[in-house]
C-alpha positions as CSV (number, residue, x, y, z in Angstrom):
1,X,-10.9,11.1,-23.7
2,X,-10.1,9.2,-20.4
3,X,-6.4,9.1,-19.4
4,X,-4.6,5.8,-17.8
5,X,-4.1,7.7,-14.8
6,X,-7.8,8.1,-14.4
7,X,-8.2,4.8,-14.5
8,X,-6.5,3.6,-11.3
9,X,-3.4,3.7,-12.9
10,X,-0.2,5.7,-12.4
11,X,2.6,4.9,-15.1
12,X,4.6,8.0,-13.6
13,X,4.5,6.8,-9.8
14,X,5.4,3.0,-11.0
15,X,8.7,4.8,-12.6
16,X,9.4,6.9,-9.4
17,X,8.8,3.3,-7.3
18,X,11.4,1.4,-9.4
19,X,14.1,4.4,-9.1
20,X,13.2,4.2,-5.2
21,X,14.3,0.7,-4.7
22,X,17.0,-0.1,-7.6
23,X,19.8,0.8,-5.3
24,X,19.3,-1.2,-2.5
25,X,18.5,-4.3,-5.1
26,X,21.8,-3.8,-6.4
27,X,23.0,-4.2,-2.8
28,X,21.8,-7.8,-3.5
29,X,24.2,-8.6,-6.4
30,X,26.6,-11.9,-6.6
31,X,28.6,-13.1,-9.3
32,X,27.0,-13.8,-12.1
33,X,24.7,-10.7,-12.3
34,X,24.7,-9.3,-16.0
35,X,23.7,-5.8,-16.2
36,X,21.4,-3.1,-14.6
37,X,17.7,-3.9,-12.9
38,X,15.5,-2.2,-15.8
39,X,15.7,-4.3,-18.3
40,X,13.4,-6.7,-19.9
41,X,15.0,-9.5,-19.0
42,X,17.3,-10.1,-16.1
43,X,20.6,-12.1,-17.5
44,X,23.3,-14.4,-15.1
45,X,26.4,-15.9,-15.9
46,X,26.3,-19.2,-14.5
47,X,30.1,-19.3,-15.2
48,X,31.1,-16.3,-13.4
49,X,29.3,-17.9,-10.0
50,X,31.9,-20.7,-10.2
51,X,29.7,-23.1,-12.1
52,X,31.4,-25.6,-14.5
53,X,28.3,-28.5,-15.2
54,X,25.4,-27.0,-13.5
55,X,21.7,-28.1,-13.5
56,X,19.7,-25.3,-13.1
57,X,16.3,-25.9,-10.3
58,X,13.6,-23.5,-10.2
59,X,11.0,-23.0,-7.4
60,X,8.0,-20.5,-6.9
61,X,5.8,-19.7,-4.3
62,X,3.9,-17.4,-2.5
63,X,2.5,-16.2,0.9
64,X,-0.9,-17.4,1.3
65,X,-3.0,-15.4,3.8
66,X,-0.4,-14.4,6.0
67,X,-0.7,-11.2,3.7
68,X,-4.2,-10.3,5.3
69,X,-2.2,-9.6,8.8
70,X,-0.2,-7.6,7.3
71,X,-2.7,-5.8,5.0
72,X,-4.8,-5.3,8.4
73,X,-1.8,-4.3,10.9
74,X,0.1,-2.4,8.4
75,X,3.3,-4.4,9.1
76,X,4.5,-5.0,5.4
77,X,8.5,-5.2,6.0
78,X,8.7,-8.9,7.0
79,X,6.5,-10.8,4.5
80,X,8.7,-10.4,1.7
81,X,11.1,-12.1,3.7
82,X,8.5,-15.1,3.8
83,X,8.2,-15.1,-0.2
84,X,11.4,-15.3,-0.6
85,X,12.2,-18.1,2.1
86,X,9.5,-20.3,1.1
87,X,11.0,-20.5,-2.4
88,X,14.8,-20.9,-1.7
89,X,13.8,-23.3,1.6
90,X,12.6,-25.5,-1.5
91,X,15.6,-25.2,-3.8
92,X,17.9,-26.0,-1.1
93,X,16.1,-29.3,-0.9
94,X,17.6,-30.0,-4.4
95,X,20.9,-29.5,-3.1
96,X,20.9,-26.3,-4.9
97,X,22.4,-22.8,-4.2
98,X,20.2,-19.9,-4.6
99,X,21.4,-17.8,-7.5
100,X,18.7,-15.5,-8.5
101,X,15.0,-14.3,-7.4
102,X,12.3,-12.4,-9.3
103,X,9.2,-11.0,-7.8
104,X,5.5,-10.4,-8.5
105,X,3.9,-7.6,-6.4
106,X,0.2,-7.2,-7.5
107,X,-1.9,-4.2,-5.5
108,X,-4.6,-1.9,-6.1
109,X,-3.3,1.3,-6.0
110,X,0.3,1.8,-5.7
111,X,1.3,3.7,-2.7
112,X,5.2,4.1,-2.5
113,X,6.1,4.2,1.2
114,X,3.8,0.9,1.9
115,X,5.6,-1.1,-1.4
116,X,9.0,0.5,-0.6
117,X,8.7,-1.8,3.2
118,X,7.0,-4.6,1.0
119,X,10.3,-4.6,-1.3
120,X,12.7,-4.4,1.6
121,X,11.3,-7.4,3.0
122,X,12.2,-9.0,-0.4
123,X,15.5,-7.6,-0.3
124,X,16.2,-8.6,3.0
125,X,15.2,-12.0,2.4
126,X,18.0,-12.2,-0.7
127,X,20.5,-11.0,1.4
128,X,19.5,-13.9,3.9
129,X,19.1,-16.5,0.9
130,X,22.3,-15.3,-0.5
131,X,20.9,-14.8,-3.8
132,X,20.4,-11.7,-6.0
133,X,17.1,-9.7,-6.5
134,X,17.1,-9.8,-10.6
135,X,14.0,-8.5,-11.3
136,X,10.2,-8.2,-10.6
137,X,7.0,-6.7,-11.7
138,X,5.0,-4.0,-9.9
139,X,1.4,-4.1,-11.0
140,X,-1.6,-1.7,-10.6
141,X,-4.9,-2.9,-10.6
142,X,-7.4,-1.1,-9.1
143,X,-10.4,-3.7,-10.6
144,X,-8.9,-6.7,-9.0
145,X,-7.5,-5.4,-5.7
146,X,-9.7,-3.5,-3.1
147,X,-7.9,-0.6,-0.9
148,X,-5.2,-1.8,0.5
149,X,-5.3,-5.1,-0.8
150,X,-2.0,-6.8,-2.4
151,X,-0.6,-10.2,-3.5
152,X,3.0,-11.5,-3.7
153,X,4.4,-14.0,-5.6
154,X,8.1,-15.3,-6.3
155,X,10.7,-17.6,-8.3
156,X,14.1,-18.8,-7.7
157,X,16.8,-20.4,-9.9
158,X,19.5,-22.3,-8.4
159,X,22.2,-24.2,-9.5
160,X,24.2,-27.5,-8.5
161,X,27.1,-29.0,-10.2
162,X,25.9,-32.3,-12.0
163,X,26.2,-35.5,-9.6
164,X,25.8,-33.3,-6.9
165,X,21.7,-33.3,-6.4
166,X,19.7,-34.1,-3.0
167,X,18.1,-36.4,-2.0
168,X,21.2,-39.0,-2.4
169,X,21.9,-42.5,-1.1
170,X,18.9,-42.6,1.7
171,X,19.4,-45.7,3.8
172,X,17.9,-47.3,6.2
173,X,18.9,-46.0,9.6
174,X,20.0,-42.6,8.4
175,X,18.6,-40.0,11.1
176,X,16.8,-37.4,11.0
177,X,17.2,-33.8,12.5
178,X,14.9,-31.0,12.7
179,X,15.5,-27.3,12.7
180,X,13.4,-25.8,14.5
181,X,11.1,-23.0,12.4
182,X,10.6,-19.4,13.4
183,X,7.1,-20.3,14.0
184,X,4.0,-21.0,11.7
185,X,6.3,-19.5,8.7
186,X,4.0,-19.4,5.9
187,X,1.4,-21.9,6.3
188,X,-2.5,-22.6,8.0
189,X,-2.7,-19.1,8.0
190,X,-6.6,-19.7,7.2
191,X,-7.2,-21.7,10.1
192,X,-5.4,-19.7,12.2
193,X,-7.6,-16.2,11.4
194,X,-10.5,-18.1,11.6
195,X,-9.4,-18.9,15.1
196,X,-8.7,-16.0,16.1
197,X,-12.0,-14.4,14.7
198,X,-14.0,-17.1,16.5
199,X,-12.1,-16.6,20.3
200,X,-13.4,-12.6,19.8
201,X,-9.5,-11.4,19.4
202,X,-8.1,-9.4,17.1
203,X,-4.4,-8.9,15.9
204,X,-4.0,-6.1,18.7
205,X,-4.8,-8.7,21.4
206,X,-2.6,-10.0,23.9
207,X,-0.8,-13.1,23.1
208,X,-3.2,-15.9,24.8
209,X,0.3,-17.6,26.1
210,X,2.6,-14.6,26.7
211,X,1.0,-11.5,27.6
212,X,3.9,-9.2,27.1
213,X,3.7,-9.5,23.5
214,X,0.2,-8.9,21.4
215,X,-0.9,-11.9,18.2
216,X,0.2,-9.9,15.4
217,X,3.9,-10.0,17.0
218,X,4.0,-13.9,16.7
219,X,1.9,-14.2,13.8
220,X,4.0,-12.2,11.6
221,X,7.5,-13.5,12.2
222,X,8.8,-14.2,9.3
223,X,9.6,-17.6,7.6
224,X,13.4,-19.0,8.6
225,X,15.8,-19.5,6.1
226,X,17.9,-22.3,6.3
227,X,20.6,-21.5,3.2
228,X,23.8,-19.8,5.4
229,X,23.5,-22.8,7.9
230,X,22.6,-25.6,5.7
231,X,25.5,-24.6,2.9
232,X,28.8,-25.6,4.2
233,X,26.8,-28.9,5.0
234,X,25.1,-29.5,1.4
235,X,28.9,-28.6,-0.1
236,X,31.0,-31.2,2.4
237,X,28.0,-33.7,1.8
238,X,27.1,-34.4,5.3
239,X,23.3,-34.4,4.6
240,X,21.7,-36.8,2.3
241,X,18.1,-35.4,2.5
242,X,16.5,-32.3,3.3
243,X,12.6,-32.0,3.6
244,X,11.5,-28.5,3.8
245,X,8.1,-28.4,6.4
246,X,5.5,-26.1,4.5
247,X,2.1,-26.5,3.3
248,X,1.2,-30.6,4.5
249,X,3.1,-30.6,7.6
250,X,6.0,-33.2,8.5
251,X,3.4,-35.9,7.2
252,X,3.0,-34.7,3.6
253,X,6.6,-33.3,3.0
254,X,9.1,-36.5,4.6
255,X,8.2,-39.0,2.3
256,X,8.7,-36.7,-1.2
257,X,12.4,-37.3,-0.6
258,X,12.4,-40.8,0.3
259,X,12.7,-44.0,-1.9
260,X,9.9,-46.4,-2.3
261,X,11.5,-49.0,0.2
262,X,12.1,-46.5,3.0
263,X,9.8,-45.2,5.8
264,X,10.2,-42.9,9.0
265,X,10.1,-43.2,12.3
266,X,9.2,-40.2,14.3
267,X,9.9,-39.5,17.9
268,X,7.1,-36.3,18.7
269,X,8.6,-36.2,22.2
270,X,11.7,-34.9,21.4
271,X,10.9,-31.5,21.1
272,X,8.0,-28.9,22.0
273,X,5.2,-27.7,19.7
274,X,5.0,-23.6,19.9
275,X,3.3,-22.6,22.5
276,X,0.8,-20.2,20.4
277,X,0.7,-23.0,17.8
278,X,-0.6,-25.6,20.4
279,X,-3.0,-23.0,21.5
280,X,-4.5,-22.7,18.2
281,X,-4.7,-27.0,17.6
282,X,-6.4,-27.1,20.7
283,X,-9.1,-24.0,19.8
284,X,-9.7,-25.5,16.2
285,X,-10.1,-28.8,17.8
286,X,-8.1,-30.4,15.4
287,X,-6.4,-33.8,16.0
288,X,-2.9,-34.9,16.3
289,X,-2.7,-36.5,12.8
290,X,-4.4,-32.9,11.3
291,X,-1.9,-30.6,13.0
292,X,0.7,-32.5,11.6
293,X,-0.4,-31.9,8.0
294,X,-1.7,-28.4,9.4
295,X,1.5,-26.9,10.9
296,X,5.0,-27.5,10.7
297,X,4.7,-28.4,14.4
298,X,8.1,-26.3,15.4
299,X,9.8,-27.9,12.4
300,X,11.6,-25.9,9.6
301,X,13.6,-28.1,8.0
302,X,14.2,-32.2,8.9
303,X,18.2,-33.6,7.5
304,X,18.6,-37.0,6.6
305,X,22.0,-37.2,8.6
306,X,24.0,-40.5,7.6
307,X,24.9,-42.1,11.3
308,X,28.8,-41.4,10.2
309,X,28.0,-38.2,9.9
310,X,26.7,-37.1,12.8
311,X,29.4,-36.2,14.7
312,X,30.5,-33.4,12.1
313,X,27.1,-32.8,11.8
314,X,26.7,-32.0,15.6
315,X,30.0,-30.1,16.0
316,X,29.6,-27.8,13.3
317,X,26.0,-26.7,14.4
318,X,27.2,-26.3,18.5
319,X,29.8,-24.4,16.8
320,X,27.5,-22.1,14.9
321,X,25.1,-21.9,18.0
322,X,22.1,-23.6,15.8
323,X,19.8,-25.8,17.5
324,X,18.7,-29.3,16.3
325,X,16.5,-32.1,17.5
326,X,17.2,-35.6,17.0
327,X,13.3,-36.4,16.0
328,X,14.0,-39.9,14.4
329,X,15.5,-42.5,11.8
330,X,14.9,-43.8,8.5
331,X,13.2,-47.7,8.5
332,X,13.5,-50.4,6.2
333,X,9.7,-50.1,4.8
334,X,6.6,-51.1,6.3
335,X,4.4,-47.8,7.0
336,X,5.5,-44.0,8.6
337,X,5.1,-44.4,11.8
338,X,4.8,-41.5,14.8
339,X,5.7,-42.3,18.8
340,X,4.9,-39.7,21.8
341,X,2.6,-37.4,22.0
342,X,2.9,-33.8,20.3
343,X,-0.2,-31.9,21.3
């Protein structure tokens, strides 16, 4: 008779894993959290986070190939941090406030120092998101994943008080201000290996445009998350759009949030594209309009800033120390419309 174990999977290791890490999830705890990690469900008390009418927003994501860097350098504490950004970037979008994340962490063979760094990045990223770790799945599956091989997947809740959901009263001439990103964050990561493959470097290489650093340093930053600086702003309603920059670039993501009679105006010279990024649009050859559904081009986050409230706007991010680029305005419609020259 075969056992389980024999099979690729270890029920007893998967139980040592989950005692390994439940203390420093609890580290990630709010108000609100019901109970111990462990159970089948994970249960929050929207009442005890302060909430009287809240609307409840979901998002999920994941990593994309960004994982096969880390897979291939061994560098697994910092993507977790990505699953987790990519997922609250979006909720904050809705106005919300992170309440709760749950991951997915899918591998072939479960090897407990490797999935402990995997889960601190995830951790990490909570405390960032300031949002609780509620719960996740750890699965073996030696049939789907090859040697080292692993996926990650994640999902947020948030909550707002009703009424108080973004995008809200976009007008014409509004501004908009763009954060800048931590680099590529999670997105062209496909492009970017193939790249890299085709110049004859590796993820050991020398950074093309800064030789005191190697690819792999750049590559893997991890995604920036904009919940601690965008908060006091979502809560005073100074903002009255956000547009998180992932997958589709500036192009693809502005115009989710705004209404049918509105358009953008973009200014592309009024900051700098990456340096490493511009190295890899000119490689792949790609044009202006591609990179800008490619790559977030340097931009995080873009803020639909109400020209009243710019001032406060300004003040309270020279305060904090947080740069911002004034990259354009909101137009009465007629077609999205780009100026300068970004590559």
């Amino acid at each position: 008779m075969s056992k389980y174990k024999e099979s690729g999977v270890d029920i007893k290791k998967g139980n040592n894993f989950v005692s390994l890490i439940k203390p420093k999830v609890k580290k990630t705890n709010i108000p609100g959290v019901i109970g111990n990690m462990g159970s089948f469900g994970g249960a929050f008390d929207l009442k005890k986070a302060g909430f009287i009418d809240p609307i409840l927003i979901s998002a999920t994501d994941g990593v994309g190939t960004k994982l096969k860097i880390a897979i291939e350098t061994g560098i697994l504490n910092t993507v977790g941090i990505d699953l987790v950004a990519m997922c609250v970037n979006d909720l904050i979008c809705e106005g919300a406030k992170p309440l709760f994340f749950l991951d997915y962490f899918a591998t072939s063979k479960l090897k407990i120092s490797s999935s402990v760094k995997i889960i601190d990045g995830i951790i990490e990223g909570c405390k960032q998101a300031q949002c609780a770790l509620l719960g996740g799945e750890t699965a073996e599956m030696p049939d789907l994943y090859n040697n080292n091989d692993f996926d990650l997947a994640g999902f947020a809740v948030g909550a707002l008080e009703r009424g108080n959901s973004l995008p809200s009263k976009i007008n014409d001439s509004d501004l908009l201000i763009g954060l800048p990103s931590s680099g590529f964050h999670s997105n062209g990561y496909s492009l970017i290996r193939k790249v890299i493959k085709n110049e004859n470097l590796n993820w050991e290489s020398p950074n093309p445009v800064d030789k005191n650093s190697r690819i792999k340093d750049e590559l893997l930053i991890p995604t920036k998350i904009y919940q601690r600086i965008l908060a006091p702003l979502i809560s005073n309603k100074l903002i009255s759009g956000l547009s998180h920059i992932t997958g589709g670039g500036i192009t693809e993501n502005l115009p989710r949030i705004l209404p049918n009679q509105l358009s953008f105006e973009i200014d592309l010279n009024q900051w700098k594209l990456p340096r490493l990024m511009s190295w890899i649009i000119k490689k792949s050859k790609m044009t202006e309009e591609e990179a800008l559904k490619t790559f977030n081009c340097g931009i995080g986050m873009i803020c639909v800033v109400p020209k009243t409230n710019f001032t406060d706007f300004s003040q309270y991010f020279n305060d904090m120390n947080e740069a911002y680029y004034i990259i354009g305005k909101i137009k009465k419609h007629k077609s999205n419309s780009y100026q300068g020259y970004l590559i």
